[in-house]
Structure formats: C-alpha cells, structure tokens
C-alpha positions in Angstrom: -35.5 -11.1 13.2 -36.5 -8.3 14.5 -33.7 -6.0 16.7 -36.7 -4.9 19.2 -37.4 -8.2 20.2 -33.8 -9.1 21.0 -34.1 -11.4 24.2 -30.6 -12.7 26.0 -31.8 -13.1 30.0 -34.5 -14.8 30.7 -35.9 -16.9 33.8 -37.1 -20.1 33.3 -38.3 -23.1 35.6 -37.6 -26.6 35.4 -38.3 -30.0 37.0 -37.3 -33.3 36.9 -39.6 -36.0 36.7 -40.9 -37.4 40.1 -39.9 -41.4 40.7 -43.1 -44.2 39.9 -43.8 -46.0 43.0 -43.2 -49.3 43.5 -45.6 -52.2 42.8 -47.2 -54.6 45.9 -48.4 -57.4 44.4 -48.3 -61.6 45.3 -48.5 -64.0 41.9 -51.9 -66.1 42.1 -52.5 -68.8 40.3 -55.9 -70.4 39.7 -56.8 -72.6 42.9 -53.5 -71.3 44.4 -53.6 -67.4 45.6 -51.0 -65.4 46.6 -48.1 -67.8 45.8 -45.6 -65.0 46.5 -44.6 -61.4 46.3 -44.1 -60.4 42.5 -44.2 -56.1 42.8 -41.9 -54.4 40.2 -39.7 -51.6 40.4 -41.6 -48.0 39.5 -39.9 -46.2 36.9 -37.0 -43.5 37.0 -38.3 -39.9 36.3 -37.1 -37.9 33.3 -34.0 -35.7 33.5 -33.5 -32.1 32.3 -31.0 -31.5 29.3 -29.4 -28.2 27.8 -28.3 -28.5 24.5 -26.2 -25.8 22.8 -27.6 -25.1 19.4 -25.6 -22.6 16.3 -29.0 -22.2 14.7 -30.1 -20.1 17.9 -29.5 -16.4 17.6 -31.1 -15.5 21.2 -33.2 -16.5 24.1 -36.7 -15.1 22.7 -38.5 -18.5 22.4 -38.3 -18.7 26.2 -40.6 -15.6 27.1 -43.1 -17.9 25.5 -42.4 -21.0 27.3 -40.8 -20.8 30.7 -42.2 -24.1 32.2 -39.9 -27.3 31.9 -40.7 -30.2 33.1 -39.6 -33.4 32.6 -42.2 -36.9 32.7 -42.9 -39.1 35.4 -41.5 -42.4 35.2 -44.8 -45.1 35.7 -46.0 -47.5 38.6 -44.3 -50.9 38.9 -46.0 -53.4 37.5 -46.6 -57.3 38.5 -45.3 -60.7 37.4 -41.8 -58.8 38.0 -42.4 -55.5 35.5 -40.4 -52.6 36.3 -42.6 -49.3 35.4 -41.8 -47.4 32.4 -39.2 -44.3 33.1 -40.3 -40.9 32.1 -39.3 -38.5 29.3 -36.3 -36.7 29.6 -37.1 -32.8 29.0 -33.9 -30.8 26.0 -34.2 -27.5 26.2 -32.0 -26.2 23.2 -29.7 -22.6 23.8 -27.5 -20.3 22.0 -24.4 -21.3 22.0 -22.8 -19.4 25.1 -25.5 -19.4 27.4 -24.6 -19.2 30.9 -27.1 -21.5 33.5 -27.9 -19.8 36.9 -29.0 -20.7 40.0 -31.8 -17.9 40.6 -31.5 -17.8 44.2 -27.7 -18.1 45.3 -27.0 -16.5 41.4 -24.1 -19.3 41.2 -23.2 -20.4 37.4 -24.3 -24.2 37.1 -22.9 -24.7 33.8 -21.6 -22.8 30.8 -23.5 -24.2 27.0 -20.6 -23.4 25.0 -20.3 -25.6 22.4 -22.9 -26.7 19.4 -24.2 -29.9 19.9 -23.1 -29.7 23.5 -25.3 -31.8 26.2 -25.1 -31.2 29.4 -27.5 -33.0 32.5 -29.0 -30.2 34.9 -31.3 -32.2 36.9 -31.7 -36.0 37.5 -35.0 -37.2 37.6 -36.2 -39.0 40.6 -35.6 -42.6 41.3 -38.5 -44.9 40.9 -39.7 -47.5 44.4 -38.8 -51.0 44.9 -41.5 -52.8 44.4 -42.7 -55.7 47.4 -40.4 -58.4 45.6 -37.1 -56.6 46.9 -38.1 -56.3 50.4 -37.9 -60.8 51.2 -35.6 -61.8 53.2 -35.0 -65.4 55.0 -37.4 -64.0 57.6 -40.1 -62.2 55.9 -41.0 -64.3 52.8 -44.4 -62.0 52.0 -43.7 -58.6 52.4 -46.6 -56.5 52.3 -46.0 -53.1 51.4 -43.7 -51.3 48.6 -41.4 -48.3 48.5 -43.0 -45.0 46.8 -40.8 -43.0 44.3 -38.7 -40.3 45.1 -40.5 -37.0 44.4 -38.5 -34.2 42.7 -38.1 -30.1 43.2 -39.0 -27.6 40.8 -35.9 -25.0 40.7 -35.7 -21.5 39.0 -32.8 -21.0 36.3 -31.8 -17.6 34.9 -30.0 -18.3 31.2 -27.9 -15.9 30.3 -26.7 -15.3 27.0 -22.9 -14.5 26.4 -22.2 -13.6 22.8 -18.8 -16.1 21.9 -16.9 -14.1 19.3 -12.8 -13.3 18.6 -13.5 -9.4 18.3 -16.0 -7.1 19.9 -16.6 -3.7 17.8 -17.1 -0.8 20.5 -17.8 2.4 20.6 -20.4 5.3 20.8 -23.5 5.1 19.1 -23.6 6.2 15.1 -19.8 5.7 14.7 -20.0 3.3 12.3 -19.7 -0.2 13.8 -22.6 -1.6 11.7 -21.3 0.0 8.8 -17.9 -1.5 9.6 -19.5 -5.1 9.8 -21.8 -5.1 6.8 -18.4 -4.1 4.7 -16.1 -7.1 6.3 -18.4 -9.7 6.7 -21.4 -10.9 5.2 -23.8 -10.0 8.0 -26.9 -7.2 7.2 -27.3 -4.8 10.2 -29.9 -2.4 10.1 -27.9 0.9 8.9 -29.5 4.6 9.9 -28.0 7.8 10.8 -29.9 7.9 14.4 -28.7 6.6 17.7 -29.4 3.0 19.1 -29.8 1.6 15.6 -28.6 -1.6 16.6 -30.4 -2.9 19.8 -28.9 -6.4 19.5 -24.9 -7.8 19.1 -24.9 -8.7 15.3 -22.5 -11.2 14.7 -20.5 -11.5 11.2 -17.8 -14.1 10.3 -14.8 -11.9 8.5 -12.0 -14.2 6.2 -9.4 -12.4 4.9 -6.7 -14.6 2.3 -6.8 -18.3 5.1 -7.9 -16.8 7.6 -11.3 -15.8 9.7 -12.7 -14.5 12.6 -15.9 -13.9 14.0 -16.9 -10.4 14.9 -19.3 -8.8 17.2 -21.2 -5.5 17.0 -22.1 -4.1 20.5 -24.7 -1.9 20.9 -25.5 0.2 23.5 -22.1 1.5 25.2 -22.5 5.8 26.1 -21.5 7.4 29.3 -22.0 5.5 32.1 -23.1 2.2 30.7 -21.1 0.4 33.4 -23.2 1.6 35.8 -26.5 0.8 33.4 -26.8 3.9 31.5 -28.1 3.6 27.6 -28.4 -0.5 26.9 -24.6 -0.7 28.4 -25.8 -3.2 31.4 -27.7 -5.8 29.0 -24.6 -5.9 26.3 -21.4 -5.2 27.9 -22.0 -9.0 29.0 -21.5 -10.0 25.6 -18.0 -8.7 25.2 -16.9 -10.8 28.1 -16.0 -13.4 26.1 -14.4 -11.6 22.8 -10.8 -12.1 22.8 -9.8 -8.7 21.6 -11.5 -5.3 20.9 -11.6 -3.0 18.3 -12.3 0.3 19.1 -14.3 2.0 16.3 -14.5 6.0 16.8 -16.1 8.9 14.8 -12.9 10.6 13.8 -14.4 13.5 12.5 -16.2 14.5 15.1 -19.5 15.2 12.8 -21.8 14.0 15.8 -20.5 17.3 18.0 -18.2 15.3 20.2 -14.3 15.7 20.3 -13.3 11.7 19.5 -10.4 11.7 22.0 -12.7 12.3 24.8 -15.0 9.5 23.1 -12.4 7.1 23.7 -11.3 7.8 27.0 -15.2 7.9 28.4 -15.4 4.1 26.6 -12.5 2.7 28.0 -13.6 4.3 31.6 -16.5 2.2 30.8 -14.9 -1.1 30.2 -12.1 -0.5 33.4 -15.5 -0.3 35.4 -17.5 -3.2 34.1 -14.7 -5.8 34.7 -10.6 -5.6 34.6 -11.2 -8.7 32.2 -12.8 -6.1 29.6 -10.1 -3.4 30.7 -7.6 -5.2 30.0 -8.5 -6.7 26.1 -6.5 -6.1 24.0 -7.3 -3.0 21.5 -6.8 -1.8 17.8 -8.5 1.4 17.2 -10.2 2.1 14.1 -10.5 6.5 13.3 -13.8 6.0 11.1 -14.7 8.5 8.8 -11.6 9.8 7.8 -13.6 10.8 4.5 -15.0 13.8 6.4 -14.5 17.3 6.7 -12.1 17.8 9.5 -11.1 14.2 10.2 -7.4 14.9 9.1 -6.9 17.3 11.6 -8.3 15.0 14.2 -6.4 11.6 12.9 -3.0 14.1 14.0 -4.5 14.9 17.3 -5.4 11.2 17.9 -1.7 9.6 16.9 0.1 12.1 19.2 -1.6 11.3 22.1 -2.5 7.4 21.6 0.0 6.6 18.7 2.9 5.0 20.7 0.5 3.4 22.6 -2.4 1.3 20.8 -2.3 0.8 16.8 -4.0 3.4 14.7 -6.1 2.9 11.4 -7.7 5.7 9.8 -10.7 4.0 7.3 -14.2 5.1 5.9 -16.1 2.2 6.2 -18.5 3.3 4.0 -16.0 3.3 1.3 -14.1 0.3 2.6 -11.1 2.5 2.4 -8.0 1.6 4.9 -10.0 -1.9 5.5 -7.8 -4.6 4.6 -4.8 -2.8 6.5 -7.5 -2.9 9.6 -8.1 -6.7 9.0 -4.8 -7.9 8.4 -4.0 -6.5 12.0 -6.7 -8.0 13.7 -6.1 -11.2 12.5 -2.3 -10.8 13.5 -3.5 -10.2 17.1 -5.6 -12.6 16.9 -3.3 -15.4 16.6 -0.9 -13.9 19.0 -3.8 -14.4 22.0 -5.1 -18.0 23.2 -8.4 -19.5 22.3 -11.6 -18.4 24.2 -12.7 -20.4 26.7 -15.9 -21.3 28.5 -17.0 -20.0 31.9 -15.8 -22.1 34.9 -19.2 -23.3 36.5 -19.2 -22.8 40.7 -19.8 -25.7 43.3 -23.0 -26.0 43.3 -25.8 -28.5 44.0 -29.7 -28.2 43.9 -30.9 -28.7 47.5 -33.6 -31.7 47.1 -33.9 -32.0 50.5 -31.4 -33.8 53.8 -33.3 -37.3 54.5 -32.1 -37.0 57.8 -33.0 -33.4 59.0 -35.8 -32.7 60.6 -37.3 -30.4 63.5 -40.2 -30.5 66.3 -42.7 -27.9 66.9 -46.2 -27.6 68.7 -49.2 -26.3 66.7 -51.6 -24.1 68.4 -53.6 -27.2 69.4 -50.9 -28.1 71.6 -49.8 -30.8 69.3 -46.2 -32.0 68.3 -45.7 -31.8 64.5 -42.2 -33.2 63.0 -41.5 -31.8 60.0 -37.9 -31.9 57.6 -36.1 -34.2 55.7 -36.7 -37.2 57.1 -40.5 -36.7 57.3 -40.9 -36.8 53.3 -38.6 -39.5 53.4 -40.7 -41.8 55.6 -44.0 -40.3 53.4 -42.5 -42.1 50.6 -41.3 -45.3 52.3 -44.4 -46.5 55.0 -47.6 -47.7 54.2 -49.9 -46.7 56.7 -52.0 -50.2 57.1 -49.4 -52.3 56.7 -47.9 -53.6 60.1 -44.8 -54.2 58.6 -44.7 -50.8 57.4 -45.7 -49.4 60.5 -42.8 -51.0 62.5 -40.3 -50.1 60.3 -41.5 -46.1 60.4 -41.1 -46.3 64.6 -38.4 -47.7 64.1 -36.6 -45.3 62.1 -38.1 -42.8 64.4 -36.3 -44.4 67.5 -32.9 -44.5 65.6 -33.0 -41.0 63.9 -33.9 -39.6 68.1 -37.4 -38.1 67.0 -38.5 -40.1 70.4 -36.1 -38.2 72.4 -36.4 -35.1 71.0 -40.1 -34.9 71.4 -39.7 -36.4 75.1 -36.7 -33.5 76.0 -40.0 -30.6 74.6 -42.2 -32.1 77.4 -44.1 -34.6 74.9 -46.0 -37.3 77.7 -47.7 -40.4 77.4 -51.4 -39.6 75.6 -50.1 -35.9 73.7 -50.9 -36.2 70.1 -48.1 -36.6 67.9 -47.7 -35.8 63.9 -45.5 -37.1 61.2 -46.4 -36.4 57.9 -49.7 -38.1 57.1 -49.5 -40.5 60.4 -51.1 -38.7 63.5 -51.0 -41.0 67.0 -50.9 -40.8 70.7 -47.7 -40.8 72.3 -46.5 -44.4 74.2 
C-alpha cells in the first residue's frame, strides 16, 4: 500500500438500531370480531460490533465510509408475532485500535486482539405489543408501546501499533534498512528524509525465538510537541515493550550522533514517562563509514556503562546477530504487552425521568427532557386509556406542580411533546 495514504485516526459515527413498535391488534374471527387483544412485540434494534482483524494494516477504509448504522428491528405483528430484530452493524479494525468517545475523549474500549468482539452500542428495545398490557381489569387494551429510539454517537479510532520493539531514531539513520535485513518486511529504502511515512511492521526469528518489530517514522526535534510527523507516530510506540535506538554513527548526515541521541530521548521523556522509561539497546549504524570509529569511542565513554552498545552496518548485516540475540534477551526479561485499560464510561441515551419547563414566546408552557420522549414512545394520543396513563405519569413525575409553582393557571396552554391542551 501506498506510505502517503497511511491513515491511523479517524472519526467515525455510529448508531444502533431504533426499537420496532409494538403491535395493537384484537383476533377476529368470521361472525365474531374482536375476540381479544393479539399485538406482538416489535423487534429489538441491531447492535454495533468492533472486531479486531490481523489482515488490517490501518484505518484508511474509514475515510471512505464513516457512517454506521445498525438496522431497525420491524413492527409487531398479530396472532401473537413478535417483529423481526434488526441487523447488527461489525465494523472490522487493526488490531490495537483504541475506541473514543469524541466529546469527553474517554477510551471506550481497547480492540486488541484478532478475532476480538466487542459490543459498543445496544440497539434499542422493541414495544410491547396490546397483548401485554391485560390485566384482570382491563381485558381489551387499546393501545401499544412504541420502540425505544436510539442516539447516533461520534467515535474517534485510534490506531496503536502492538509490537515487542520500536526502532527510533532521526530520519535516514537506517531503521528501514535495519528492518528489511532482520525481518522479512519491504520498506521503501531512499537516501532522503521522511522515506517512511507509516510504522512498518516486521516479524524477526532468530534460532526459537521471534519478535515483532516496529519502524517509527517521523521522530526530529521537537516531535513531542508535534514537530516533523512525531505527534501522529509517537502513539504507536506506546505499546512496544522495549526500544532500540538506531543512530547514524558516522555522522555522514552533518549531525554529531551523541547529540542525536540525547535530542530523541528528550523527545520520548516529553511525550509520556511510559516511553521515557522503555527500556533501550542502542544500535551505532553505519560503522562501515568514514569516521564512524572515532565516533563508536566517543559514544561508549559517555553511554557505555550505561545502555548496551552495538556497532553494525545494516546494509551489510554486519554486527546483526549480536544486536538480535540482545533484544530477544531483553525481551524475555520484560512482561507481556498489555491492552489499554478502557475508562468508566457510558453513552448518554437520555434520563427517562429528567425533564424541564419553559414558556415560548407565545406565552406557552413547553416540557421538554427525558421523560417527554419517554411518554412520546409510550401514549397513543386517541386512545383514552393512553391518555390517562400519560396524566398520570405527569401527576406522579410533579410536571403538575412544577408548571403550577411557574404561574401556569386554569385555561394556559400547555405542551408535551406532540400533545398540546389547556391547563385543568
């Protein structure tokens, strides 16, 4: 695929499917009509599913499709019949995708695992239909319940590269060069900065044993605070268990490499302590250059009693299998990745028992909230039934006193919802 169209943040919206309504109907038999209430159940709404997927590489196919929405489950039927539900929506991510809440930015979940399925909305549930409302007193009932009606959120997915070792360092150092000589991956190789705009991933076995490594692009001077690409990949060491710290030994690109290294570190302190803290072996690349031995001496006095020092030439593959055999000694010395804890969180599909009182500038009173979409759903407006069990609610839930303590008199027009009538 193409590096330029690398994709691994992306906003998306989804929605569960809305409830079917519930079915009013009485059985009728020829000569005998309306021998009883027979209204099914509507149909449960569709739920939203993310599914982690290995075959994934990034997030592009959502800049093409960013609407998800799940299917509506169907009406009630009579003689009994429950309404079909709808179709659940699976929307299939990289492995290590983080799920966000756009507005609070909370972390709903964390895809980390292939195969993975995890439920990110519950579709609404469907209406009783008229059978369900009979009691000992009220052997007809007249009306049915309509389905519950479902929110469309916004997401953010956030791709999180899962790999044991993140290669780092400046640009045209050699980290591609490094990957395509331990693994079997195929970077694009070019003596120009910002080759790689993408993490390539590689899987490196050595004798029993393999890891999976990660080429970061992107990391210069200042890329904790978003300078180069350092923002959109320094993400994707987060979750890299250790670090290996490729620099241009030499100093062929006009830079002294000691000074290269401190600057990257600076960088990872200030994206995260997590990513300051890793774990490093350091790799002195191009050790087959003119004045890299005077540099590899410079390099161990300072930083040899401190981090583990391997002169190579990747392009070689010289000094490589001393490199590998210490990362995969560290490696087993350090515990497993893990996934992302996910925050409390909950979608806010509304409080059935909230609701306020206003005046519109007709001088009307207009309750609004909660419990307004609630009674939408529930009353049937020429129904008498229906009607008495909406004023009642009303009365319990203190919408009668409330509008009375705002000045609301016998005659004032009152709204709820759909229902507009003169106050008693």
């Amino acid at each position: 695929m193409d590096n330029k169209v690398f994709t691994d943040k992306v906003k998306i919206t989804v929605k569960a499917g809305d409830g079917g309504d519930g079915m009013n109907s009485f059985k009728a038999y020829k000569g005998k009509p309306a021998c009883g209430p027979d209204g099914g159940d509507g149909g449960k709404g569709g739920d939203i599913w993310f599914v982690g997927d290995k075959d994934m590489n990034d997030l592009l196919s959502f800049r093409f499709t960013s609407k998800y929405f799940a299917g509506n489950g169907e009406r009630g039927g009579t003689n009994l019949c429950s309404g079909k539900s709808g179709e659940d929506v699976i929307v299939k991510v990289p492995c290590g995708t983080l799920v966000r809440d756009f507005e609070s930015g909370k972390i709903i979940c964390d895809v980390y695992e292939d195969g993975e399925k995890i439920r990110i909305l519950q579709g609404g549930r469907g209406g009783k239909g008229n059978v369900r409302f009979t009691t000992a007193r009220r052997h007809a009932p007249d009306f049915a319940q309509k389905g519950v009606r479902t929110k469309p959120h916004t997401l953010v997915l956030e791709m999180k590269v899962i790999a044991d070792v993140g290669l780092v360092g400046f640009p045209n150092v050699g980290k591609s060069t490094l990957l395509s000589k331990i693994s079997a991956a195929k970077p694009k190789i070019a003596d120009y900065h910002f080759t790689t705009l993408s993490p390539n991933l590689g899987v490196v076995r050595r004798y029993e044993s393999s890891f999976i490594a990660a080429d970061i692009p992107g990391l210069i001077e200042g890329a904790s605070e978003g300078a180069g690409l350092g923002h959109d990949f320094l993400r994707h060491i987060e979750r890299t268990r250790a670090i290996c710290h490729v620099v241009d030994i030499s100093g062929t690109e006009g830079r002294d490499p000691l000074d290269d290294f401190e600057k990257i570190n600076a960088e990872l302190r200030g994206y995260s302590d997590v990513l300051g803290g890793l774990p490093q072996v350091v790799a002195l690349n191009k050790c087959d250059c003119f004045g890299a031995e005077e540099n590899v001496e410079r390099f161990r006095k300072k930083y040899g009693k401190k981090y583990r020092l391997f002169p190579i030439a990747a392009v070689c593959g010289e000094g490589l299998n001393a490199l590998l055999d210490a990362l995969i000694e560290l490696l087993a010395t350090l515990p497993p990745a893990e996934r992302i804890e996910a925050d409390e969180f909950e979608f806010d599909e509304g409080d059935n028992t909230q609701y306020e009182v206003y005046r519109d500038e007709n001088g009307a009173y207009v309750v609004v909230g909660g419990l307004v979409e609630m009674l939408c759903r529930n009353v049937v407006l020429n129904k008498p039934e229906s009607m008495a069990y909406f004023h009642k609610v009303l009365k319990l839930r203190g919408v009668f006193k409330e509008l009375e303590r705002m000045g609301c008199k016998a005659g004032d027009t009152v709204i709820v919802g759909d229902v507009e009538f003169d106050y008693v």
